[in-house]
VOGU-3710 file (C-alpha; in Angstrom, 3 decimals, decimal comma):
1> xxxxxxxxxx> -86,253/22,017/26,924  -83,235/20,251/27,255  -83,831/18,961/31,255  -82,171/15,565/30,263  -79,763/17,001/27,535  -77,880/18,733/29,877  -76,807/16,242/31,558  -74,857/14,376/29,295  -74,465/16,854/26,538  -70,724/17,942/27,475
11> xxxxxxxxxx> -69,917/14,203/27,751  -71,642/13,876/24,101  -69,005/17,342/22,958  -66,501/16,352/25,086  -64,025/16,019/21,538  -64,727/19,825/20,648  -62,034/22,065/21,090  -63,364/25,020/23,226  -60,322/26,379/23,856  -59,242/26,729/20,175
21> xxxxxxxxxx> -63,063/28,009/19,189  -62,290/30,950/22,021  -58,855/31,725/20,738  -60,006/31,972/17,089  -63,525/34,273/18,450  -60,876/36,286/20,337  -59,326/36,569/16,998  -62,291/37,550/15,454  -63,359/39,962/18,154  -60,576/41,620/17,711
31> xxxxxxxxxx> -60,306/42,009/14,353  -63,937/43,835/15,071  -61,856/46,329/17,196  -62,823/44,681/20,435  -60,010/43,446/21,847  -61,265/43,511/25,550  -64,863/44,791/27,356  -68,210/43,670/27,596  -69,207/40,734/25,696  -72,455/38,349/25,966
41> xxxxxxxxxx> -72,910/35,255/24,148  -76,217/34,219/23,755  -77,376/30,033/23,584  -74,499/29,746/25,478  -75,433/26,590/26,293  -73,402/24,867/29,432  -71,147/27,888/29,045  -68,073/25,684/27,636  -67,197/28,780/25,553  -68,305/31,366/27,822
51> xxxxxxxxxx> -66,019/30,256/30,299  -62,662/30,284/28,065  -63,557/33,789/26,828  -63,377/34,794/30,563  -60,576/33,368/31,185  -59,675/35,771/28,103  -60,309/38,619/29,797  -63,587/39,687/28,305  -66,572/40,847/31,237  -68,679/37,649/29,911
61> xxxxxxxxxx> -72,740/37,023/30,332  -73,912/34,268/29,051  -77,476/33,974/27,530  -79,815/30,663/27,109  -83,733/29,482/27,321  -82,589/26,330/28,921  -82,314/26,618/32,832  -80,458/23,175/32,802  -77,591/24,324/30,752  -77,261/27,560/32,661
71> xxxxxxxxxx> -76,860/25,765/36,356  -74,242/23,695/34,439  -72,267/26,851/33,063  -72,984/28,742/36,381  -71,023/25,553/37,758  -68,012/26,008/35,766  -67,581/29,164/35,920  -67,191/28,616/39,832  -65,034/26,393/39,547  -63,102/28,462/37,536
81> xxxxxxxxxx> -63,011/31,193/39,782  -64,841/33,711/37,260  -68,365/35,880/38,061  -70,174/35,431/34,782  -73,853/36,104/35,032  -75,676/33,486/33,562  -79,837/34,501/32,513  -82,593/33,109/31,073  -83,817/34,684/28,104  -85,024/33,959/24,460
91> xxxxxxxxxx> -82,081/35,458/22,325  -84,687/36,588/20,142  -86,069/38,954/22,627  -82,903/40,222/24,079  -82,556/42,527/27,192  -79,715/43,173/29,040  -78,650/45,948/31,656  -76,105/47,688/29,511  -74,818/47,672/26,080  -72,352/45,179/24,801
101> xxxxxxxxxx> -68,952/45,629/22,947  -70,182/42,948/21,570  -72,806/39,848/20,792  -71,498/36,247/19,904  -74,181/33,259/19,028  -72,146/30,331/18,567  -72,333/26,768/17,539  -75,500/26,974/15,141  -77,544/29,252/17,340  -78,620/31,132/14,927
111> xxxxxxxxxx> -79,400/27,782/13,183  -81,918/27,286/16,012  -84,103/29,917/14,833  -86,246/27,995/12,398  -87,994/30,830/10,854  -86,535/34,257/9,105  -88,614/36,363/11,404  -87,055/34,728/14,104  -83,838/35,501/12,575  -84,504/38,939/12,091
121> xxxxxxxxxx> -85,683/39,466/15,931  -82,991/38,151/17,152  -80,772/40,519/14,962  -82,659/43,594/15,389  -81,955/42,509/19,356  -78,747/42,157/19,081  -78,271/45,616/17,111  -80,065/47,144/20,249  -78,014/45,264/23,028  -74,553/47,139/21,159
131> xxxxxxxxxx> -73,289/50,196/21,923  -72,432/52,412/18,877  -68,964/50,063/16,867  -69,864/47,018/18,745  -69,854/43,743/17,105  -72,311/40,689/16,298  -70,372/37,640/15,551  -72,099/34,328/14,678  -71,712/30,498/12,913  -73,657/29,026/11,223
141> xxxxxxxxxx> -73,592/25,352/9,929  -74,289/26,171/6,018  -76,766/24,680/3,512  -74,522/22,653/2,389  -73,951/20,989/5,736  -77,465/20,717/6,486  -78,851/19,521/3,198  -76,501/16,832/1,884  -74,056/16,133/5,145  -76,449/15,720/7,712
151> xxxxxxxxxx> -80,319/15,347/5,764  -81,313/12,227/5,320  -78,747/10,470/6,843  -78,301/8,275/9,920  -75,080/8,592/12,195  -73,736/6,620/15,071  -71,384/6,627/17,697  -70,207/4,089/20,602  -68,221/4,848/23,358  -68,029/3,170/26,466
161> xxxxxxxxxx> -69,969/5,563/28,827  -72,145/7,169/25,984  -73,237/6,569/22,888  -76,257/7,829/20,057  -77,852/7,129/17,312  -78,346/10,504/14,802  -81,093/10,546/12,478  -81,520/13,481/10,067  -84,596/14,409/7,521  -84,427/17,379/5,444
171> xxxxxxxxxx> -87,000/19,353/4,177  -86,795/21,632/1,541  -89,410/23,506/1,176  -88,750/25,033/4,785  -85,028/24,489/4,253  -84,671/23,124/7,463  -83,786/19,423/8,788  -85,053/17,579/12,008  -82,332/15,690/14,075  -83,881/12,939/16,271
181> xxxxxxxxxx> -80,958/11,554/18,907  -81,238/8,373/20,877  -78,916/8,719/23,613  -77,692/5,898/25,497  -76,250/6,839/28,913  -74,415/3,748/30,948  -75,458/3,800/34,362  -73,325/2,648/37,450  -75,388/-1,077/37,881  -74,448/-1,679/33,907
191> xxxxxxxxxx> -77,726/-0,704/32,414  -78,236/1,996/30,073  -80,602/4,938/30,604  -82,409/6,200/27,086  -82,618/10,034/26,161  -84,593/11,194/23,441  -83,443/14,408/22,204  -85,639/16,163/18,917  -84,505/19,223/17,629  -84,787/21,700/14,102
201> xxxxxxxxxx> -82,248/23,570/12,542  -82,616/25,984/9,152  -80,337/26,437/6,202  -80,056/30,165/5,464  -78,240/31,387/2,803  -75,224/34,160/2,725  -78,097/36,055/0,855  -80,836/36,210/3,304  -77,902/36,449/6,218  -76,769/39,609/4,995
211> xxxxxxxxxx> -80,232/41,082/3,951  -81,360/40,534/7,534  -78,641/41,727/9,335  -78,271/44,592/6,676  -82,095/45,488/7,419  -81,155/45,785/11,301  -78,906/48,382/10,512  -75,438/46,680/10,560  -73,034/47,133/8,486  -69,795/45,695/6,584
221> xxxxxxxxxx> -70,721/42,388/6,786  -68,244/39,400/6,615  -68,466/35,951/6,106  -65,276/33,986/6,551  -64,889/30,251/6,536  -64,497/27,337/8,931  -62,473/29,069/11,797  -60,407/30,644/8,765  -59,312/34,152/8,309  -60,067/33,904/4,848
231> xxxxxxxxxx> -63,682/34,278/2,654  -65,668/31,183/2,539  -64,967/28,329/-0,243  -67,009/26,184/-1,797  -68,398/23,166/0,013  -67,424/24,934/3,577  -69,447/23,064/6,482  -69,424/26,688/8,539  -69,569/30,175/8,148  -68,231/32,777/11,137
241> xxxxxxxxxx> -70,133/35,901/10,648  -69,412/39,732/11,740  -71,269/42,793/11,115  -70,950/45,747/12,894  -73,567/48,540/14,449  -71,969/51,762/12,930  -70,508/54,192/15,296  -72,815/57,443/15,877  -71,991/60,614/13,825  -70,796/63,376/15,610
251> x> -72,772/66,624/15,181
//
């Protein structure tokens, strides 16, 4: 999964502000009351935000099923002079050595997971991988997005190293939408090397979101809106997520 991907995908995100994504998940961690400690983020991907957050201050590990984008996140964080452990592991079936302050999933991971039992294994997971007051915080890409942004359309883009061609089909009766990429890649003779990329995402709503998470024993839930501060308005593209495991009760 992802063995070609990887290669070019930072070149594809290259626009994305990492920096400003870890400054406002800083924000949001602390808000949680976790200003510093432990923190893993799971389909961390090339580790473009795992690597910022380090440079935060938080003890990072960074979590993925895609070898290829690990090696690429181990890389920078060498280069940026910070020990993250980087593993291996289906979010969904979460394990790590000690508990967590707390448990990010960022850009659409939880998207990823294209059924609601997935969803709720992953959260139950999570829940298990916190210590008593930690955090989960999460984006999704809402229905909205999905459904009438990105299903059943076609987008483009041309640039002179890289470019793609999008196409989107949504399906509502699983509320999900499959994104097929053609990826052009110019090569040093000239010629252009084509990637195929297919992947899923799901639509879930802030219904079934808090149901699940409430069923895996977190608590005060809050959905805020695109990198905001403030509760989600109509028409909003994303939704940042936190819930909380409750602290234990002293005897």
């Amino acid at each position: 999964m992802y063995t070609d991907f990887a290669a070019v995908y930072d070149r594809l995100m290259r626009e994305v502000d990492y920096e400003g994504w870890a400054r406002y998940y800083a924000s949001l961690l602390a808000k949680a009351g976790v200003p510093g400690g432990a923190v893993c983020e799971c389909a961390c991907g090339t580790g473009s935000l795992t690597v910022p957050l380090g440079r935060l201050g938080y003890r990072m590990t960074g979590v993925d099923l895609s070898r290829d984008m690990l090696s690429v996140a181990a890389q920078k964080a060498r280069q940026a002079g910070l020990q993250i452990p980087f593993v291996q592991q289906d979010m969904t079936a979460l394990r790590l050595h000690r508990r967590q302050r707390a448990v990010l999933c960022t850009c659409d991971g939880v998207n990823y997971l294209t059924t609601p039992a997935r969803a709720r294994r992953f959260f139950a997971a999570a829940w298990a991988a916190l210590e008593p007051g930690g955090a989960l915080i999460f984006d999704v890409s809402t229905p909205e997005k999905l459904q009438n942004i990105l299903g059943g359309n076609t987008l483009g883009c041309m640039d002179e190293d890289v470019s793609y061609i999008w196409q989107n089909a949504w399906h509502p009766r699983t509320c999900t939408v499959d994104l097929r990429l053609s990826i052009f890649v110019r090569q040093g003779d000239g010629r252009y090397q084509r990637l195929e990329e297919r992947q899923r995402q799901r639509a879930y709503t802030k219904e079934e979101l808090t149901e699940y998470l409430s069923r895996a024993g977190f608590t005060n839930v809050r959905f805020f809106g695109d990198r905001t501060r403030r509760a989600p308005r109509p028409g909003e593209e994303r939704w940042h997520i936190v819930a909380l495991r409750p602290k234990e009760k002293r005897i």
